[in-house]
GUZA-302275 format. One line per 8 residues: number of its first residue (from 1); their letters; for each residue x, y, z of N, C-alpha, C. Coordinates in nm, 4 decimals, always signed. Example, Ala and Ser with C-alpha at 12.3 -4.5 7.8 and 13.67 -1.06 7.14 Angstrom:
2
1 = AS = +1.3190,-0.5690,+0.7800,+1.2300,-0.4500,+0.7800,+1.3200,-0.3300,+0.7800; +1.2850,-0.2250,+0.7080,+1.3670,-0.1060,+0.7140,+1.2900,+0.0030,+0.7870;
***
This chain:
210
1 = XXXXXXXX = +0.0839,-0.1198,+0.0000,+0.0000,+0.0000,+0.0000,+0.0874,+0.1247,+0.0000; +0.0581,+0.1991,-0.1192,+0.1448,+0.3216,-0.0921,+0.1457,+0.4652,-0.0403; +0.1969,+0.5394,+0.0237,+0.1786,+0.6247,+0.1401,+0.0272,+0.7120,+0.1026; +0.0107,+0.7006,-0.0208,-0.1269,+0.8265,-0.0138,-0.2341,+0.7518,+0.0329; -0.2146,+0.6109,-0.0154,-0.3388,+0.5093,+0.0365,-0.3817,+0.4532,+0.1945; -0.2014,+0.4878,+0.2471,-0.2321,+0.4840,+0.4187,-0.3197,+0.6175,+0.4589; -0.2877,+0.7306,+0.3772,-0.3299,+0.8588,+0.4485,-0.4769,+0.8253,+0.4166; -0.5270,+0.8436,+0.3184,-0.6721,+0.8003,+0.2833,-0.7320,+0.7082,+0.3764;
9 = XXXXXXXX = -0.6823,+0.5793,+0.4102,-0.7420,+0.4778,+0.4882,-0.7753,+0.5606,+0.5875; -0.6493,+0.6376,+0.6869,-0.6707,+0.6698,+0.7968,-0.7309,+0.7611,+0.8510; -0.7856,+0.8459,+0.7448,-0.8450,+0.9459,+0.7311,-1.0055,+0.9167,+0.7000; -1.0345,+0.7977,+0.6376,-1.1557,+0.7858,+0.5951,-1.2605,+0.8071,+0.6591; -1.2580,+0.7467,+0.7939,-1.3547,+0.7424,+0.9062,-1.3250,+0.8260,+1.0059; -1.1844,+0.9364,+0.9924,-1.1530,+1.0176,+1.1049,-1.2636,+1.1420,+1.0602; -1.3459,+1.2132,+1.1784,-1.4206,+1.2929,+1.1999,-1.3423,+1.4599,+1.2799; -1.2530,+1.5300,+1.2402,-1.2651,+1.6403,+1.2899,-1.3622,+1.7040,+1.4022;
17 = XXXXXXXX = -1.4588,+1.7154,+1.3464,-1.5649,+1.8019,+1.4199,-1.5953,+1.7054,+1.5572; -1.5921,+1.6048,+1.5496,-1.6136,+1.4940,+1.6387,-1.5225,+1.5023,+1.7620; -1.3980,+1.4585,+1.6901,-1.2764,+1.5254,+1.7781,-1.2455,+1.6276,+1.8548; -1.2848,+1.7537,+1.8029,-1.2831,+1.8570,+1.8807,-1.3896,+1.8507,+1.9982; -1.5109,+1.7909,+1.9873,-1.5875,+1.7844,+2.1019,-1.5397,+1.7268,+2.1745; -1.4925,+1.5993,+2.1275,-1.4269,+1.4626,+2.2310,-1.3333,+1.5403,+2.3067; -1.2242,+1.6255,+2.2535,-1.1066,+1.7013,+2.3068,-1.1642,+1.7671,+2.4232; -1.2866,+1.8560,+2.4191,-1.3554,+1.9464,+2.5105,-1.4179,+1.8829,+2.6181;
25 = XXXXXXXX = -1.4797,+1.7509,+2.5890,-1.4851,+1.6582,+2.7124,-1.3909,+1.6088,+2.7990; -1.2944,+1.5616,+2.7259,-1.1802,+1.5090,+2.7349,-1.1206,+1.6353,+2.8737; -1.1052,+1.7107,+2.8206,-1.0282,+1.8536,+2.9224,-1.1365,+1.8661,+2.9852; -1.2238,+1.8935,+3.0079,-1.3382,+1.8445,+3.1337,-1.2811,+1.7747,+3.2113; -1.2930,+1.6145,+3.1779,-1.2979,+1.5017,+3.2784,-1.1881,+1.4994,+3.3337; -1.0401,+1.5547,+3.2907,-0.9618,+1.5391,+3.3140,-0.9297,+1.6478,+3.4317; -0.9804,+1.7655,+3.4086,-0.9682,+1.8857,+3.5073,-1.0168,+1.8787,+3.6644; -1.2120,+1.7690,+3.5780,-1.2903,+1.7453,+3.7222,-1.1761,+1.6194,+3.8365;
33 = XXXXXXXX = -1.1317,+1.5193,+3.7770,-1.1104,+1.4130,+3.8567,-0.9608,+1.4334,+3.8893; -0.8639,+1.4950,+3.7922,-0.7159,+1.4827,+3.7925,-0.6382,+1.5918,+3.8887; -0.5676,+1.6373,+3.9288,-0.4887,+1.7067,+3.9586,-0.3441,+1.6931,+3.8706; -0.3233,+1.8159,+3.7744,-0.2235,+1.7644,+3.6580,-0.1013,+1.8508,+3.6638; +0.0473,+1.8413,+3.7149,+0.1111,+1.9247,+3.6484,+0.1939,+1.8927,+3.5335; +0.2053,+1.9767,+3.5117,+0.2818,+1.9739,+3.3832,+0.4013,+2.0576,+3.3618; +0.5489,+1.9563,+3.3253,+0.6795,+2.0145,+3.3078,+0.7388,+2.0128,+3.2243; +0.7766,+2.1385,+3.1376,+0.8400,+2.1500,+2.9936,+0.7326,+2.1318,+2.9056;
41 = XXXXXXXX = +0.6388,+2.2070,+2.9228,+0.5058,+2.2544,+2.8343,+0.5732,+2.3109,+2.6897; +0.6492,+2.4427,+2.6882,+0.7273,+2.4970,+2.6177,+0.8618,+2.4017,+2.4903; +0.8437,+2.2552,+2.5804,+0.9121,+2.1388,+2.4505,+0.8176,+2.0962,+2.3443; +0.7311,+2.1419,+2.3522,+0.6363,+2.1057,+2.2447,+0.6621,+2.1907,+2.1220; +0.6603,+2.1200,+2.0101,+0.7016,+2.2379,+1.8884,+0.5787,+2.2859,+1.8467; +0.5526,+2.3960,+1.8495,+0.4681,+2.4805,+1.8024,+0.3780,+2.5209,+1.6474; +0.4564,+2.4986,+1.5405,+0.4055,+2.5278,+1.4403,+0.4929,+2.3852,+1.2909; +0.5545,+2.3008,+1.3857,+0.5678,+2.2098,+1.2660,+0.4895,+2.0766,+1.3823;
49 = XXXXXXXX = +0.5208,+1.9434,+1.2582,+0.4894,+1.8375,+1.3059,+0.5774,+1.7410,+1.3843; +0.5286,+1.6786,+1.5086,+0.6269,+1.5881,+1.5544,+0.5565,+1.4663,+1.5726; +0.6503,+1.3917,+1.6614,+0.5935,+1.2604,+1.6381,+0.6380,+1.2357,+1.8625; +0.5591,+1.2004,+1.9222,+0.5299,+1.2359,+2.0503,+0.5259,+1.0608,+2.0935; +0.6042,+1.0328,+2.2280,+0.6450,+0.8903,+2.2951,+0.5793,+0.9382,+2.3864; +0.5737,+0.8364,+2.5166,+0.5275,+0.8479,+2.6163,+0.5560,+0.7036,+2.6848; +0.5801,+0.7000,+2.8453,+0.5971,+0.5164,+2.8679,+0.4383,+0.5520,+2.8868; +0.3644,+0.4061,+2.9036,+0.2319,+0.3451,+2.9051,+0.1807,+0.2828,+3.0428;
57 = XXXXXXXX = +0.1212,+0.3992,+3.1166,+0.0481,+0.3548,+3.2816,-0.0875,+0.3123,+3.2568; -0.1631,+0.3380,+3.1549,-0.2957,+0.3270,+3.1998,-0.3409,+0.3382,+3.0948; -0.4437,+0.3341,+2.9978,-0.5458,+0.3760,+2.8623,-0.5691,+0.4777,+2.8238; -0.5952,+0.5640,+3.0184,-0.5842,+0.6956,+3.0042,-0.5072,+0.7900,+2.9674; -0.3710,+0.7629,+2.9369,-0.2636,+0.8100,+2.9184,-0.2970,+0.9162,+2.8162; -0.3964,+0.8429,+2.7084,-0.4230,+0.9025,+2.5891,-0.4759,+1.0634,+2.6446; -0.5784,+1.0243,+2.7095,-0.6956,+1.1563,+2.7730,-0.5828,+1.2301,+2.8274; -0.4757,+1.1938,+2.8862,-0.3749,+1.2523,+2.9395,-0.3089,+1.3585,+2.8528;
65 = XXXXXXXX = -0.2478,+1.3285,+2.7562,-0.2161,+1.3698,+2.6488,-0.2359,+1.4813,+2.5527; -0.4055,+1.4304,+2.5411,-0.4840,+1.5179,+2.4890,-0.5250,+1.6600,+2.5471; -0.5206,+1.6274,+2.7238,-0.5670,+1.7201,+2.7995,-0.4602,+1.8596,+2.7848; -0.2702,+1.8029,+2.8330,-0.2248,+1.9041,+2.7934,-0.1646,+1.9707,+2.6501; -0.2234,+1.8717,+2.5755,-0.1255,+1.9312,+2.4497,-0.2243,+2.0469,+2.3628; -0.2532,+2.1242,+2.3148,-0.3339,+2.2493,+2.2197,-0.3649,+2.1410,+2.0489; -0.2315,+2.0827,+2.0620,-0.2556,+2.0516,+1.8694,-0.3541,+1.8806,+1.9077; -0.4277,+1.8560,+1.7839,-0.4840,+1.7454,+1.7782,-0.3850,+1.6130,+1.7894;
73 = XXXXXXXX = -0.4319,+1.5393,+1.8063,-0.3383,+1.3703,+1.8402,-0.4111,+1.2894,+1.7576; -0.2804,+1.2271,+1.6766,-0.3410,+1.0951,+1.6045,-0.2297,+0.9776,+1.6424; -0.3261,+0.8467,+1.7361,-0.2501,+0.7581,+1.8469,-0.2675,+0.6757,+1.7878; -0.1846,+0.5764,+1.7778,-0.1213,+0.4713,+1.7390,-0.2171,+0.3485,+1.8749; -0.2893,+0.2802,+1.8422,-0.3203,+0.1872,+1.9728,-0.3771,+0.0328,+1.9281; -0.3737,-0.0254,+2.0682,-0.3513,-0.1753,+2.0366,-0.5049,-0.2200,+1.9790; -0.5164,-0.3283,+1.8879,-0.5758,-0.3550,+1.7775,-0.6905,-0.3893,+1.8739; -0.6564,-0.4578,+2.0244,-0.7891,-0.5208,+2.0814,-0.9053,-0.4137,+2.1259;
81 = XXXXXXXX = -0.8491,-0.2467,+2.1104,-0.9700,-0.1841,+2.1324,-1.0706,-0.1267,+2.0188; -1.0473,-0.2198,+1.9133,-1.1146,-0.2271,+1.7863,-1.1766,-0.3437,+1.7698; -1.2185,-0.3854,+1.8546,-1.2545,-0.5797,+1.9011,-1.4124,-0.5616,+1.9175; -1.4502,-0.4740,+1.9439,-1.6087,-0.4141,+1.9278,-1.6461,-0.3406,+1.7716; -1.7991,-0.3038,+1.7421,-1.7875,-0.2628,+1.6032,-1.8415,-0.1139,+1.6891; -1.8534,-0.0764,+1.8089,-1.8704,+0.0740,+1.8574,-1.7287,+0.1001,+1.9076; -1.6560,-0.0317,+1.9655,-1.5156,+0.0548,+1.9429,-1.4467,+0.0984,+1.8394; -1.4360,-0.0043,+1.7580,-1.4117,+0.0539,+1.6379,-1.4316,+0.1888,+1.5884;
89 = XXXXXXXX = -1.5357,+0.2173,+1.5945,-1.6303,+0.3188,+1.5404,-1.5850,+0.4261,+1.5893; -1.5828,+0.4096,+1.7350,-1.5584,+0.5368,+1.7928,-1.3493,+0.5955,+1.7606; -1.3180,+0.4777,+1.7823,-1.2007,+0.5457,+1.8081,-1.0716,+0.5383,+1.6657; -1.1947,+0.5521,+1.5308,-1.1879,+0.5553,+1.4316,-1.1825,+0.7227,+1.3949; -1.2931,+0.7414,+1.4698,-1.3703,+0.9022,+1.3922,-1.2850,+0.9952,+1.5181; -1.1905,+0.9338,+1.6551,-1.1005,+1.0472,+1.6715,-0.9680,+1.0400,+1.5997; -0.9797,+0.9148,+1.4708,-0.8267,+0.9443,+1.4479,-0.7554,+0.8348,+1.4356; -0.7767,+0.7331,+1.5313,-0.6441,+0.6129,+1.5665,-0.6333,+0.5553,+1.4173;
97 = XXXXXXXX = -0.5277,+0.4702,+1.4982,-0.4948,+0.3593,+1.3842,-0.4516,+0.2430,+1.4518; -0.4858,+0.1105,+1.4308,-0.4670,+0.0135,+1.4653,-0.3046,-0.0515,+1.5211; -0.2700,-0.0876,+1.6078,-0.1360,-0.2025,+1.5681,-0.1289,-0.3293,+1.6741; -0.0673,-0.3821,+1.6258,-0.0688,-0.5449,+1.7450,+0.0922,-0.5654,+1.7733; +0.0523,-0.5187,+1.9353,+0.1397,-0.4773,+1.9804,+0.2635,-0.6205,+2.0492; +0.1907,-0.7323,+1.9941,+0.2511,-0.8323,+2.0211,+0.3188,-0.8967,+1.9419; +0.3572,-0.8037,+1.8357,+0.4420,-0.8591,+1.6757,+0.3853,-0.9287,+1.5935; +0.2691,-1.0618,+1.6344,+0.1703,-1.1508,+1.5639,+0.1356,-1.0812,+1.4517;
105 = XXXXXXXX = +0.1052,-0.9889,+1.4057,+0.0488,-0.9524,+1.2596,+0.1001,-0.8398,+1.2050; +0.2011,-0.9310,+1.1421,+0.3399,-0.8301,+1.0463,+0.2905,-0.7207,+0.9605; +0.1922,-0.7971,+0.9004,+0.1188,-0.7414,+0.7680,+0.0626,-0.5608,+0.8487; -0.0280,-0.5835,+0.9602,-0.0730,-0.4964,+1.0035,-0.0329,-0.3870,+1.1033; +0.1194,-0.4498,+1.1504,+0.2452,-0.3538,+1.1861,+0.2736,-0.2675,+1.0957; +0.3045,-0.3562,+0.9624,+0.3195,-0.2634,+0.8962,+0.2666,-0.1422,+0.8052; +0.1449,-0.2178,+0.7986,+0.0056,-0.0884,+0.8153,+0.0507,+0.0403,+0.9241; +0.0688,-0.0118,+0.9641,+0.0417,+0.1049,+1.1191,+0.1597,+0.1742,+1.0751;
113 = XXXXXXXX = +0.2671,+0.1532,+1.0516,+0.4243,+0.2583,+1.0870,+0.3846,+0.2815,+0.9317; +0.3505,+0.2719,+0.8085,+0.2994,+0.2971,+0.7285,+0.1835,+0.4408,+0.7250; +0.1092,+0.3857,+0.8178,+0.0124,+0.5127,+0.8365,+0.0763,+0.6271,+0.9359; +0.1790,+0.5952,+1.0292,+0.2560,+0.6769,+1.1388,+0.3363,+0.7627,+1.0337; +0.4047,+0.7063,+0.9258,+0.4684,+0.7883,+0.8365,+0.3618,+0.8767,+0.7874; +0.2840,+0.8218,+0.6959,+0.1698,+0.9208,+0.6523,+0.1353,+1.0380,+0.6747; +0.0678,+1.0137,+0.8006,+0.0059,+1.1388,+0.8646,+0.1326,+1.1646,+0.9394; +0.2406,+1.1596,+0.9665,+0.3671,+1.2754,+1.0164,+0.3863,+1.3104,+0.8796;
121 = XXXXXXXX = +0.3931,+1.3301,+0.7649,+0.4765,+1.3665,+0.6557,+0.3421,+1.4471,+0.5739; +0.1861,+1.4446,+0.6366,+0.0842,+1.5307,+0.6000,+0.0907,+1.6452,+0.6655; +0.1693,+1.6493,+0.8043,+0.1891,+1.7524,+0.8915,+0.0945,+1.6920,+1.0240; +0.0559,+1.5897,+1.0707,-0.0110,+1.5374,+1.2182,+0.0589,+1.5591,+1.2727; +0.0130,+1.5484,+1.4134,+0.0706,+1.4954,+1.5073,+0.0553,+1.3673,+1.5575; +0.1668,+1.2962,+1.5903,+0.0969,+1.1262,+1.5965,+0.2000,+1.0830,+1.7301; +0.0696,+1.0272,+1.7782,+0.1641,+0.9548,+1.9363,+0.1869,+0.8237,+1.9157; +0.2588,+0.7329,+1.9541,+0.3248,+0.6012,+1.9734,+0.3547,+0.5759,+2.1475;
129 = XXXXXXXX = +0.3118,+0.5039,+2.1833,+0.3424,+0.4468,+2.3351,+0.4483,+0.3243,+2.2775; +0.5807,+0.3565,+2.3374,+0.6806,+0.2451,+2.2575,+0.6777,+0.0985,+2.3494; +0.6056,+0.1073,+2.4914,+0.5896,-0.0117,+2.5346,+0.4943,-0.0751,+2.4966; +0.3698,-0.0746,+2.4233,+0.3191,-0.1320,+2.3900,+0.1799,-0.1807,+2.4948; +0.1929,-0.1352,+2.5875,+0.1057,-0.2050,+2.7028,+0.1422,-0.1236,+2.8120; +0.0277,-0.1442,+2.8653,+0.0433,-0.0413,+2.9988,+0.0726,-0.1401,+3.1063; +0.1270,-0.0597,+3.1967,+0.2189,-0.1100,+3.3347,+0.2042,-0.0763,+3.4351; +0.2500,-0.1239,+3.5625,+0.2714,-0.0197,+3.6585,+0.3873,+0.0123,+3.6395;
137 = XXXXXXXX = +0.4357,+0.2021,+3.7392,+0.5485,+0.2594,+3.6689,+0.6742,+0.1236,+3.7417; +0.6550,+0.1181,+3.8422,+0.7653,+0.0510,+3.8701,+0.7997,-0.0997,+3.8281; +0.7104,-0.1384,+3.6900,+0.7425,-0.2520,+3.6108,+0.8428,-0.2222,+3.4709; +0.9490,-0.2570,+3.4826,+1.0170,-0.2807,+3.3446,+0.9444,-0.3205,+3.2232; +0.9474,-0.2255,+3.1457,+0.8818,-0.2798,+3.0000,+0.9321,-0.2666,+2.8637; +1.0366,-0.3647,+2.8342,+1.0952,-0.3413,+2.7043,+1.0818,-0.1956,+2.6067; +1.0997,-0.1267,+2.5005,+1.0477,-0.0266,+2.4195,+1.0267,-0.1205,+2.2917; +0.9298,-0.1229,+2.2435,+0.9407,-0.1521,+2.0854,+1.0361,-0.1133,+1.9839;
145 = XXXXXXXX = +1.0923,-0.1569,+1.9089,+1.2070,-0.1242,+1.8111,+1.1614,-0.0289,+1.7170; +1.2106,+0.0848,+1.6756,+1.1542,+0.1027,+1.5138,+1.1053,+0.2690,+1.5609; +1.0799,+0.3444,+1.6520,+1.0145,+0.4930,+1.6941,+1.1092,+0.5596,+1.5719; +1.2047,+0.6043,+1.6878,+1.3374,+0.6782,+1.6255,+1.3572,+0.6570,+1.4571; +1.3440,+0.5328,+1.3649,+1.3458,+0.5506,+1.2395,+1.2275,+0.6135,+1.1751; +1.1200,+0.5904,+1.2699,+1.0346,+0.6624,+1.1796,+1.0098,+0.8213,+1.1615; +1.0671,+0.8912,+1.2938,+1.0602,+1.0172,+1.2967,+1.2079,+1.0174,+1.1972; +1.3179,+0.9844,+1.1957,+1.4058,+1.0473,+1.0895,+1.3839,+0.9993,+0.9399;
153 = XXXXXXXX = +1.2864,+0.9143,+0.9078,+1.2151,+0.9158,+0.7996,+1.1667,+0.9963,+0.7793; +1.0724,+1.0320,+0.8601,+0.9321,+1.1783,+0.8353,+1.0481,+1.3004,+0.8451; +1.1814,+1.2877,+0.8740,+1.2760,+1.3996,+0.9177,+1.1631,+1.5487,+1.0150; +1.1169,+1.4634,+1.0947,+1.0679,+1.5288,+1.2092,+1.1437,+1.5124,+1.3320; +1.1004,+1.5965,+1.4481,+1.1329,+1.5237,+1.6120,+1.1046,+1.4472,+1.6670; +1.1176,+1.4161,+1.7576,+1.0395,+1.2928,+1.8869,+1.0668,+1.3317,+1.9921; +0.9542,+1.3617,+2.0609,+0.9324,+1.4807,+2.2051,+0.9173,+1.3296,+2.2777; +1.0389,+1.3684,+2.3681,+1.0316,+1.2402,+2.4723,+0.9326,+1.2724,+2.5838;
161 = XXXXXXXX = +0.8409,+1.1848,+2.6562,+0.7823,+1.2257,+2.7664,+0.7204,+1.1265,+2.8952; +0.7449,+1.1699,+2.9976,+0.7517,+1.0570,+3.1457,+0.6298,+1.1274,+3.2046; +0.5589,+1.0049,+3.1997,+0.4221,+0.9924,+3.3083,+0.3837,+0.9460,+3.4069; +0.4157,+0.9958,+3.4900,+0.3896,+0.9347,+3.6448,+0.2200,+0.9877,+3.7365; +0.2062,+0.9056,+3.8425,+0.1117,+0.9417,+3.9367,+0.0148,+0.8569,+3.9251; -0.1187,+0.8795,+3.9530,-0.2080,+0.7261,+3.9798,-0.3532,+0.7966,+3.8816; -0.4068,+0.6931,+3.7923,-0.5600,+0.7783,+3.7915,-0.7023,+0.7123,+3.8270; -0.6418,+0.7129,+4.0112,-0.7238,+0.7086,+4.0843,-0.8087,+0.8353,+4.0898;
169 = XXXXXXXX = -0.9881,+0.8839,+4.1126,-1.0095,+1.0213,+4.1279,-0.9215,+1.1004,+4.1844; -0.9421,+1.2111,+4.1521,-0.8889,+1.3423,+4.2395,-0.7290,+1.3152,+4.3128; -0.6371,+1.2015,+4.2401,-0.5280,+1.2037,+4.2531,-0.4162,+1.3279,+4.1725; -0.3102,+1.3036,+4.2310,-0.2222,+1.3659,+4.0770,-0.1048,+1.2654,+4.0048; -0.1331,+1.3585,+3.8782,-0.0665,+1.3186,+3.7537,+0.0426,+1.4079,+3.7123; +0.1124,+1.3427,+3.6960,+0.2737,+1.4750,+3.6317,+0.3132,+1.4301,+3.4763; +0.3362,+1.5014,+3.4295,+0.3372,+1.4740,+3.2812,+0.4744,+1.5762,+3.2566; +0.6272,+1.4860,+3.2446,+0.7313,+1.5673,+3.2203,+0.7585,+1.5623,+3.0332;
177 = XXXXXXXX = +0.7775,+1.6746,+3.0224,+0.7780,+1.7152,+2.8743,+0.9050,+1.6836,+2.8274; +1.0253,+1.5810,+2.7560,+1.1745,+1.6520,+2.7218,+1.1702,+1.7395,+2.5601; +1.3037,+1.7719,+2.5841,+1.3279,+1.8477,+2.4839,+1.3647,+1.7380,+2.3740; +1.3280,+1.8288,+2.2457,+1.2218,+1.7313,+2.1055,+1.4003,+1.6645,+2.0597; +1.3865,+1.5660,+2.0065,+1.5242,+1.4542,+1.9920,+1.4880,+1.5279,+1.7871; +1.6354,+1.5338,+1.7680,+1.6346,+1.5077,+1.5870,+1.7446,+1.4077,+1.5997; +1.7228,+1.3048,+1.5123,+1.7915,+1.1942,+1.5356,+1.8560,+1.2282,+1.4138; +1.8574,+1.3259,+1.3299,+1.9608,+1.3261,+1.1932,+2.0614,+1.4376,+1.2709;
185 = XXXXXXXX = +2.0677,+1.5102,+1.3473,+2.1770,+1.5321,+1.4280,+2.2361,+1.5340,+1.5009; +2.1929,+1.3527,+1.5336,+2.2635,+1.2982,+1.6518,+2.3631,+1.2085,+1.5563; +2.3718,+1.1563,+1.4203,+2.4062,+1.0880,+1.3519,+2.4367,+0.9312,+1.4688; +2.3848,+0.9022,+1.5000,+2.3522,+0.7489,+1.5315,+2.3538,+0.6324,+1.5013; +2.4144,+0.5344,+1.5228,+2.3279,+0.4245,+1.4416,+2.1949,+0.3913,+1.4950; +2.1895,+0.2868,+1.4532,+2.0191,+0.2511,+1.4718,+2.0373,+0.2053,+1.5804; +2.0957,+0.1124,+1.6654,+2.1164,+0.0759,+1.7860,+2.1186,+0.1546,+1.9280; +2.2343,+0.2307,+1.8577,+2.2553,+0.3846,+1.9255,+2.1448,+0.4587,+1.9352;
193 = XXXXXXXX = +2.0690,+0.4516,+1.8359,+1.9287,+0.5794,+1.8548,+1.8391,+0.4872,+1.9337; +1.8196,+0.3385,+1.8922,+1.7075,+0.3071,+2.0192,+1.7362,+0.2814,+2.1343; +1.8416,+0.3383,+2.1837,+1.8908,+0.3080,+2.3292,+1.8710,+0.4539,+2.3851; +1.9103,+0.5302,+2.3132,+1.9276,+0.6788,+2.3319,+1.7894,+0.7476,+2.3711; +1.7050,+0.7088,+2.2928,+1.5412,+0.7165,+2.2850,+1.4631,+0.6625,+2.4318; +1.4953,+0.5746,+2.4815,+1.4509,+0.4765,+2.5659,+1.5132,+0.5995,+2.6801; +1.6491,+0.6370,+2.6818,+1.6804,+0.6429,+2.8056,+1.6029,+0.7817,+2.8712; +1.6330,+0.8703,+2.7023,+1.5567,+0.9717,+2.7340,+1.4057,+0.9929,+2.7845;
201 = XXXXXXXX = +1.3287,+0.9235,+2.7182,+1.2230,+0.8789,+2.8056,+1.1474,+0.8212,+2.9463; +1.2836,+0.7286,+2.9866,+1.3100,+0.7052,+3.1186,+1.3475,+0.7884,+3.2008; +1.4317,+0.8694,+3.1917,+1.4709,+0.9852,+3.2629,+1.3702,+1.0923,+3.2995; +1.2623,+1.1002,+3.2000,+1.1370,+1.1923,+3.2352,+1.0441,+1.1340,+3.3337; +1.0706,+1.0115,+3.3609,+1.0253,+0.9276,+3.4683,+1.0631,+0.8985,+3.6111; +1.0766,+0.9866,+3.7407,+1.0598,+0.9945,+3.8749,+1.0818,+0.8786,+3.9358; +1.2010,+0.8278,+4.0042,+1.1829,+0.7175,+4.0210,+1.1292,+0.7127,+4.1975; +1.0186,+0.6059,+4.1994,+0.9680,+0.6608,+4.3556,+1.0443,+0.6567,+4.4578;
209 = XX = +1.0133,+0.6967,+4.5698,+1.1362,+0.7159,+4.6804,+1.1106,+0.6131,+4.7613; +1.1976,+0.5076,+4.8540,+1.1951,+0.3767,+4.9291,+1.1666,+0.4791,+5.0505;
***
């Protein structure tokens, strides 16, 4: 499938107008129940496209996301919340795109970093959770291979970012922002960049106190 045909797919059933409401709920629910700060707001690039990590606590992460960032999000998420035909539905018309996050379906991996190129190289913004699955923070969770090439494909950034806190009600959430990675002037190898990627991401992550 070639890149105009990922953008089309992924676009077919995405709803704008839809989205923006969802967004306005979204910053609601998140305001009523969360207590949120937020560090290195100002790493966010402003007027081009990036391509945005995060490690993976919860589902919510997404609502997380959405709550502090201004530009729209198009998330990358695991295939089983398309396992309904109203999930589907729904989380079609904000945008997503499918992937199986357990390597089992090559074909449709490669759909996905296919469509991740796409819409970064239309000008999106597109998130990737590189663990693949949510955790608790203090569980080790591999990163998926492959982030870092795709942002120096799209020759965009990759805004590293560490999420900590509980979303229990009326708890808090910290959402550390890093400063945006260009992996074409880090000249790297590929090894080198997915280690580099990982750590930076880890580092935005608090480690709790004994």
């Amino acid at each position: 499938m070639e890149r105009k045909n990922y953008l089309e797919e992924a676009n077919k059933e995405y709803d704008y107008k839809f989205y923006v409401k969802f967004k306005k709920f979204v910053l609601l629910w998140m305001k009523l129940f969360y207590r949120i700060q937020i560090n290195g707001i100002e790493n966010i690039p402003k007027d081009e496209n990036y391509l945005l990590s995060a490690n993976h606590l919860n589902i919510l992460d997404s609502w997380l996301l959405i709550a502090v960032t201004k530009h729209n999000l198009r998330f990358m998420v695991d295939q089983k919340l398309y396992y309904t035909k109203l999930g589907k539905r729904l989380f079609k018309k904000v945008g997503t795109f499918e992937v199986d996050p357990s390597g089992n379906d090559q074909r449709k991996n490669q759909g996905a970093i296919g469509t991740a190129i796409a819409l970064l190289r239309s000008g999106e913004k597109v998130v990737i959770f590189p663990e693949g699955m949510t955790h608790p923070v203090d569980v080790y969770v591999p990163f998926k291979p492959g982030i870092p090439r795709i942002a120096k494909m799209c020759n965009t950034v990759l805004v590293p970012v560490g999420i900590t806190g509980s979303y229990k009600p009326f708890h808090k959430l910290e959402v550390n922002i890093g400063t945006p990675i260009n992996f074409k002037d880090l000249k790297l190898n590929k090894q080198e960049e997915e280690k580099y990627f990982e750590q930076k991401v880890r580092s935005l992550v608090p480690k709790k106190k004994k």
